[in-house]
N, C-alpha and C positions, 0 to 999 in steps of 0.2 A: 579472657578475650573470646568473643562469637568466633565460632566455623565459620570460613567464609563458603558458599555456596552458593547454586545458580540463581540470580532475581528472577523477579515472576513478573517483571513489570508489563510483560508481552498480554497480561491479562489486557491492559485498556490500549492494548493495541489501533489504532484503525486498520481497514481493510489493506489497503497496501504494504504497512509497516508489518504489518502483519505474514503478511505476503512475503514481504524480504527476507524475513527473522525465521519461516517456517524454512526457505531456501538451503540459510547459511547455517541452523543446524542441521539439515539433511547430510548438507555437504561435510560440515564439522563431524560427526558421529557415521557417517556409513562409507564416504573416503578414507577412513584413519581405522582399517580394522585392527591394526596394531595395538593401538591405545582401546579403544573399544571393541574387543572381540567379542561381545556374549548381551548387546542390545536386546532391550526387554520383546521386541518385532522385530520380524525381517523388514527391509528396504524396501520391497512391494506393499506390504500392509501399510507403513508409511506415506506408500504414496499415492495409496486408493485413498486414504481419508484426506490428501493435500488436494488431490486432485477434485474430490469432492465437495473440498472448501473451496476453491477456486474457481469451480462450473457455477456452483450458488451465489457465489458475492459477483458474479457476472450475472446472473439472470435478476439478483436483485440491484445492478445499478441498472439496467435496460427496462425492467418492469416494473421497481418500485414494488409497493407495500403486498401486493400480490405476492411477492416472494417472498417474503422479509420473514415468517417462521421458517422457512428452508434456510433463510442467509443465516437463523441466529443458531440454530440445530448443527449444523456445520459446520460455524465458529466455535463452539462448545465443545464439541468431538475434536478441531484442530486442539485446542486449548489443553484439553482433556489427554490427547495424545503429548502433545510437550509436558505435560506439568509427569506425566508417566516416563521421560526421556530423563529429565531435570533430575530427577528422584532417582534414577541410574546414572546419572554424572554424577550425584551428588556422594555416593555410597563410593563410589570408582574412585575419583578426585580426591575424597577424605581432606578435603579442605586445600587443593591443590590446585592454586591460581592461574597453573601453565594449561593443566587437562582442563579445568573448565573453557577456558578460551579459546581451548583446541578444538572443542564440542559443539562452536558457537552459541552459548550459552554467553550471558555476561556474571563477571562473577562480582559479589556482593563483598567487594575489598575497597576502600576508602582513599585507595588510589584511582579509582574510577569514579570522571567527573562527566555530566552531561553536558554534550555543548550547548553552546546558545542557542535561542528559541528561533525558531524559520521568520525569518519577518516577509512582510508583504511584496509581491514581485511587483515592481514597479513598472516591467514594460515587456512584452515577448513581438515577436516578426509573425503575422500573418499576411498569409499570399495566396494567390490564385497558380495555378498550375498547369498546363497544358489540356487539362484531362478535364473536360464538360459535369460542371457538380463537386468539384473535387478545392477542397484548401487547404494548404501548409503550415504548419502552428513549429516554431519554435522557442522554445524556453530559455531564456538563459539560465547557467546554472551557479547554484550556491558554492562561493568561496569557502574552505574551510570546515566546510561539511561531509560525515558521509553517510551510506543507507539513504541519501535523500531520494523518491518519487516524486515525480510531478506527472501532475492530473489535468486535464482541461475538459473545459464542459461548453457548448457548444449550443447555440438558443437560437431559435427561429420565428424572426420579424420583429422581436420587441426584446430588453432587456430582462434580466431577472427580476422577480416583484419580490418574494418574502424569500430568501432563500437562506439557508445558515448550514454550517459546517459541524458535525456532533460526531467526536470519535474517530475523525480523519471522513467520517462518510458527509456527504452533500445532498442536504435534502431542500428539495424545492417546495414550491404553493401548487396548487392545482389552477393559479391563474395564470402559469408560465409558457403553460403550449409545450412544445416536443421541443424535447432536453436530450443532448447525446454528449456519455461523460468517456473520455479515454482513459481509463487508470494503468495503462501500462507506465510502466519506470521511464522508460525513454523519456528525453527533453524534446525530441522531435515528434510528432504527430502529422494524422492523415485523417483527414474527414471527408468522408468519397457518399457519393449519391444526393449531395444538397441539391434542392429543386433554382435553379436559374431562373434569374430575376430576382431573388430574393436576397433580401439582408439578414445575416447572420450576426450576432453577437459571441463572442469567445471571451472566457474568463480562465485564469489560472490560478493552480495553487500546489502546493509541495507538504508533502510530509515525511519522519522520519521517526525515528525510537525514543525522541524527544520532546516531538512538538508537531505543533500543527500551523502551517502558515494561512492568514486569514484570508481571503477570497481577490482576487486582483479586482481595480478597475477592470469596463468592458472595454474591447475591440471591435469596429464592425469592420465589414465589409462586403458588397453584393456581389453573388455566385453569380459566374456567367456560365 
């Protein structure tokens, strides 16, 4: 019978899920010095290259392909540093299903099923706010799921034209005009500085360690 040990699935991560996963082993392996006293890096080294990865997958959702070798340099090094974590759970653990989990790591035992695939959101509440330029996005959230993020992306005067979803990331056409994407986890969102009088279009979508949910219908509404 295989050793069970840490999956690497976090390789085809998207940027969010990604995001999650680097979190909940931080938190798995440098809250538990008990179980893991003798980490291949200290917790600050960890967190110069988390931190690293996180400033770059933000400059390249704001500026697109101009960033995109810092986003992918970044991602490699996060990647690079788990797959270095994993290979020290893995040695610790010696095939021990309780320390892998403890680590947040997922472990490679046949009692672990994926849940079901994120399906499409069918409807979120946008609103205007008090506040000149400013609109309120909420998501509702998925039943029965967890690690889920939700994303909204944000379009000025016209809808999306060629847009698709690759790896949990969202890339648009260069006929779409100015795109503003929220990927924090929250279900709630704030989009502050729209120009008044204008029609906004808003689109949603969720990912998780499993899947990727496909792009919502749009939303409009005009900023006052």
């Amino acid at each position: 019978m295989k050793k069970i040990v840490c999956r690497r699935d976090y390789h085809k991560y998207g940027t969010s899920s990604l995001d999650t996963f680097v979190i909940e082993v931080r938190n798995g392996i440098y809250t538990n010095s008990t179980t893991f006293s003798t980490p291949p890096f200290p917790d600050t080294d960890y967190e110069t290259v988390q931190e690293k990865y996180n400033n770059a997958a933000s400059d390249y959702a704001q500026y697109g392909l101009t960033k995109k070798i810092a986003f992918i340099d970044a991602k490699n090094e996060m990647i690079q540093t788990l797959d270095t974590l994993a290979t020290y759970v893995d040695t610790l653990a010696d095939g021990n299903v309780s320390t892998i989990a403890l680590s947040g790591f997922v472990p490679t035992s046949d009692t672990v099923h994926p849940s079901a695939p994120l399906g499409k959101i069918d409807s979120f509440e946008i609103s205007l706010t008090k506040t000149s330029g400013e609109v309120s996005v909420v998501i509702p959230p998925f039943s029965n799921q967890t690690g889920v993020s939700y994303i909204c992306v944000c379009v000025e005067n016209k809808p999306l034209v060629n847009s698709s979803i690759i790896n949990g990331q969202l890339f648009v056409s260069e006929d779409d005009g100015s795109v503003s994407i929220d990927c924090n986890r929250s279900r709630q969102k704030m989009f502050t500085g729209l120009t008044p009088g204008t029609k906004y279009y808003f689109y949603a979508f969720a990912i998780n360690a499993t899947s990727v949910a496909p792009l919502s219908n749009p939303q409009s509404i005009y900023v006052s």
